[in-house]
N, C-alpha and C positions, 0 to 999 in steps of 0.2 A: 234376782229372784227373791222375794218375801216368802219369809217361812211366819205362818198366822198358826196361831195357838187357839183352839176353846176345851171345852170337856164336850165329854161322848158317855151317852150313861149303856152298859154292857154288862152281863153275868152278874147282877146286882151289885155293881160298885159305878163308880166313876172314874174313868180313862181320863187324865188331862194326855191332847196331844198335840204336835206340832206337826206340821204337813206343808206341802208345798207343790208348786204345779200340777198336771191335768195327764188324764188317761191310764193307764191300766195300773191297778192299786199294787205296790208295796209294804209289807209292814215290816217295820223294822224296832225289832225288842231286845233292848239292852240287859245288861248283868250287876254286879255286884263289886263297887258301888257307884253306880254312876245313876243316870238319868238320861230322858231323850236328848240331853248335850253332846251324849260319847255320838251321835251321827249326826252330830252338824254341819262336816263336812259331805256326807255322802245324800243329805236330804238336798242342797243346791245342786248338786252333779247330776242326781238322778230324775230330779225336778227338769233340770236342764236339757238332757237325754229324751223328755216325753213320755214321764211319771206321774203318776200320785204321789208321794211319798210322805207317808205318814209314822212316827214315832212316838208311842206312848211312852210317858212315864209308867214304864210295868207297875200293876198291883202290890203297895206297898211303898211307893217312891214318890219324891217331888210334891205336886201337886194333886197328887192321883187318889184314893181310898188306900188307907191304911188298916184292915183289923188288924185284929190283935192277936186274936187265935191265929196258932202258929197252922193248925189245923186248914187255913183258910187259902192257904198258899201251895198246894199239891199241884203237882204237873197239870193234870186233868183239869182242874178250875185255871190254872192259867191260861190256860190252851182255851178254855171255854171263853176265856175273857175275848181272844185273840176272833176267835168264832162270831162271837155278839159284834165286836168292833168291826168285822166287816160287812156284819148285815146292818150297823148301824149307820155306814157310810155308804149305804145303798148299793153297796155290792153283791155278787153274787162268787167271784171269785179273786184271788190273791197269789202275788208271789208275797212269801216271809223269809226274814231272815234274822237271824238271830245272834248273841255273841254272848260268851260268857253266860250265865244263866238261863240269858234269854235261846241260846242254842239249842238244849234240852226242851222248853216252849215249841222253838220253829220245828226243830225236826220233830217230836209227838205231832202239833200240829198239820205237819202231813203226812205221817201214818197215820190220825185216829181218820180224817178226813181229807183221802187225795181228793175228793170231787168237789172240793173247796181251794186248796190250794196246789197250784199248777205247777211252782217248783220252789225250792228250799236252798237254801243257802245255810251252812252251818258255822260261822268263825271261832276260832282256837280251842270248843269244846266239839269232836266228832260223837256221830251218834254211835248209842252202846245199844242193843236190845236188852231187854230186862233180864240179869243175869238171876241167879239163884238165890244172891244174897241181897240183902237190903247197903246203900253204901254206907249209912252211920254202923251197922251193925258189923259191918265188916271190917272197920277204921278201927271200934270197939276192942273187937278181938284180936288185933295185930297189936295195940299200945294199952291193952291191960286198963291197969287204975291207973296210968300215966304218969307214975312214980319214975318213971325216967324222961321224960317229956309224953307230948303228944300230938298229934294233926290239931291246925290250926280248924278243922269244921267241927271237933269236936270239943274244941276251946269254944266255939259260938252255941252249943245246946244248950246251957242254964242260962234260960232266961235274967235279964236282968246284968252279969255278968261281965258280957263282952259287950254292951250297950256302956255301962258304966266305964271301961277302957276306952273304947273309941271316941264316947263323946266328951272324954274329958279336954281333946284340944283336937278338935274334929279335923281342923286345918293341917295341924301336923301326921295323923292318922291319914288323912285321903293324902298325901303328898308322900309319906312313906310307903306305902299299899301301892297305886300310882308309880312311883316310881320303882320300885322293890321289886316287882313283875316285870319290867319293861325289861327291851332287848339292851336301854341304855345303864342298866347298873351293870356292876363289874360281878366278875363272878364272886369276889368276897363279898357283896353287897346283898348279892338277891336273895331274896326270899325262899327259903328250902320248903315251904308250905310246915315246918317244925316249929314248936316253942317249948321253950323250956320248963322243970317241974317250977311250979309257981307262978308262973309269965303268961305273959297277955300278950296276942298277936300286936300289939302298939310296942312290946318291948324288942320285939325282934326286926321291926322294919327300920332299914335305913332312914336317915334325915341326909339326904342332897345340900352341901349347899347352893346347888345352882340348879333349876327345872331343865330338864331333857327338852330340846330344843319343839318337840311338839305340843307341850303344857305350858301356855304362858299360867302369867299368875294372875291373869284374869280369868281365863278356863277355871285355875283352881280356886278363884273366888264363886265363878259360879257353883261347882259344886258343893265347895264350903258352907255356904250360905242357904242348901235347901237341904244340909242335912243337919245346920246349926238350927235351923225350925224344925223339923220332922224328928232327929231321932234317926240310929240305925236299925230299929225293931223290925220295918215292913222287910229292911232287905236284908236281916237276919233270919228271919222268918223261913226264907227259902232254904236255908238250910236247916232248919227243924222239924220240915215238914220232907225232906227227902226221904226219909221210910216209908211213913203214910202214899206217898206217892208212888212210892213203889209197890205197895200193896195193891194201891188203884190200878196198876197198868198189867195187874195179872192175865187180864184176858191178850194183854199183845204182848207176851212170852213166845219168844222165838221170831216175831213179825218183821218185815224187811221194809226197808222204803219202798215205794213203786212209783214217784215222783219224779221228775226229772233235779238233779241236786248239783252241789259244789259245795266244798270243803276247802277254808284259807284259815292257814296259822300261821304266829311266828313259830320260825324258826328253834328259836330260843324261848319259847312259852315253854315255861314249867309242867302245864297239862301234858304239852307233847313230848317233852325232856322223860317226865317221869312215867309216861304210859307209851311208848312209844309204839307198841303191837297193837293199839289203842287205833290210833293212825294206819299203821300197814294193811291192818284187817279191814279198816274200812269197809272197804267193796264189796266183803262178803254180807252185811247188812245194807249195805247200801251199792246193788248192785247198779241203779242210774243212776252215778256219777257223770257229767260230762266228760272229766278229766280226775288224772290222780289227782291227790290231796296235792294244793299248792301251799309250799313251807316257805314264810318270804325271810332271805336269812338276814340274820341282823335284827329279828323284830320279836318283842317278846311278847303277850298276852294282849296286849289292849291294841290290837291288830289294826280296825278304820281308824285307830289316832295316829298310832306308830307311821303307817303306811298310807296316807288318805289317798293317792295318788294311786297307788296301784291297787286297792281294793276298790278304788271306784272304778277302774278300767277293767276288772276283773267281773263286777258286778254289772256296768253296760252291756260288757260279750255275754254274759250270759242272758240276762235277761232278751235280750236283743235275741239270740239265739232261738228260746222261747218265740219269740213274738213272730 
């Protein structure tokens, strides 16, 4: 199965994306920091299945439109990008699915518009309705001036700053990060999502000597290599503009899914580690669930790589169920 690449012009930017096979569209949007690479295995499966299978580089990544205004990356405009993108491929309707940043994208995307997208798939970030607080503002108030440390999302707010960290050895930063999340570091290893007063998320992640047997070091060449040209600014962004975007979504305060969905983590994903009522509550925002949340154990954040295997088999039942 050939996965063919062009760009798709959408919500005034340009989508580069990769796609693959024929019949009823999927869209599938990646996090932070990857690119349409993190679904290279689930774009042949699903391809294979009796698919469209399309994968942007999200706004802000790869080959795709980068502003600059932090401004430009709010839930609401990504979700619009996701919208343009499937009327730009002559659809009319979509399954999304999302992981890591792009989860927040798929599931808005089918609240703002179920009569667009027909079901949702969430991986390792589950959906929140929009709580009271904004989440910078609330990270803010728990860690102070961060004279005794602070959360690594609010290590990424001064511009310029955490850009200057990451890309000093972009190599060693996606391979710490990469692997520092995964279900394969030990627990002195992982990532507490914490860094210390003075330190930069690049200080606190582990260096592997050896890759987790699902990242060759071609994988981490590819990544390497489009953010050794780009920069981490587009997919820093998204967390700059997390307030703003919560402002946006004041009118769908309290609103529930009403799409048919599914929810896969690892097990050992830090989201789910540290928010774990996060998960249990689920259903009460997202009452069509097909099934409870599936926790794959052993696997930690970067779930279709950890597991390709059984999130692809996870991703056929459902869609197929759908169909």
């Amino acid at each position: 199965m050939t996965v063919e690449h062009r760009f798709v012009a959408t919500n005034g930017v340009r989508l580069h994306i990769a796609e693959a096979g024929e019949g009823p569209l999927v869209v599938l949007c990646h996090g932070f920091p990857e690119s349409w690479y993190s679904w290279r295995h689930q774009l042949r499966a699903l391809a294979e299945a009796g698919y469209h299978v399309v994968a942007p580089d999200m706004r802000g990544y790869g080959r795709s439109s980068r502003p600059d205004d932090a401004a430009a990356y709010t839930t609401p405009t990504l979700v619009g990008d996701i919208v343009g993108l499937v009327h730009a491929l002559g659809e009319e309707r979509a399954v999304v699915v999302g992981h890591d940043w792009g989860a927040p994208v798929a599931w808005n995307a089918a609240l703002m518009r179920p009569d667009m997208f027909r079901g949702v798939v969430g991986l390792s970030v589950p959906f929140r309705s929009r709580g009271p607080t904004a989440l910078i503002a609330m990270l803010r108030s728990l860690f102070g001036d961060g004279a005794g440390g602070t959360h690594y999302m609010l290590s990424f707010q001064e511009p310029g700053a955490a850009e200057a960290a990451l890309e000093a050895d972009v190599r060693a930063a996606l391979r710490g990060f990469l692997y520092g999340v995964s279900g394969d570091a030990s627990p002195e290893e992982r990532f507490t999502g914490l860094v210390g007063p003075g330190q930069s998320i690049v200080d606190v992640l582990p260096q592997p000597e050896k890759l987790p047997p699902w990242l060759s070091e071609d994988d981490l060449d590819v990544y390497a290599g489009e953010f050794e040209r780009t920069g981490f600014r587009g997919g820093l962004n998204y967390y700059r503009a997390a307030d703003l975007g919560w402002e946006q979504l004041a009118p769908f305060a309290g609103a529930r899914i009403a799409v048919t969905a599914l929810f896969v983590a690892g097990a050992d994903d830090l989201v789910v580690t540290s928010r774990p009522d996060a998960v249990d509550n689920l259903a009460a925002s997202v009452p069509t669930l097909v099934r409870p949340p599936v926790l794959l154990p052993g696997c930690g954040h970067w779930t279709q790589q950890e597991r390709p295997d059984e999130v692809n088999e996870l991703l056929v039942s459902f869609l197929a169920a759908l169909d």
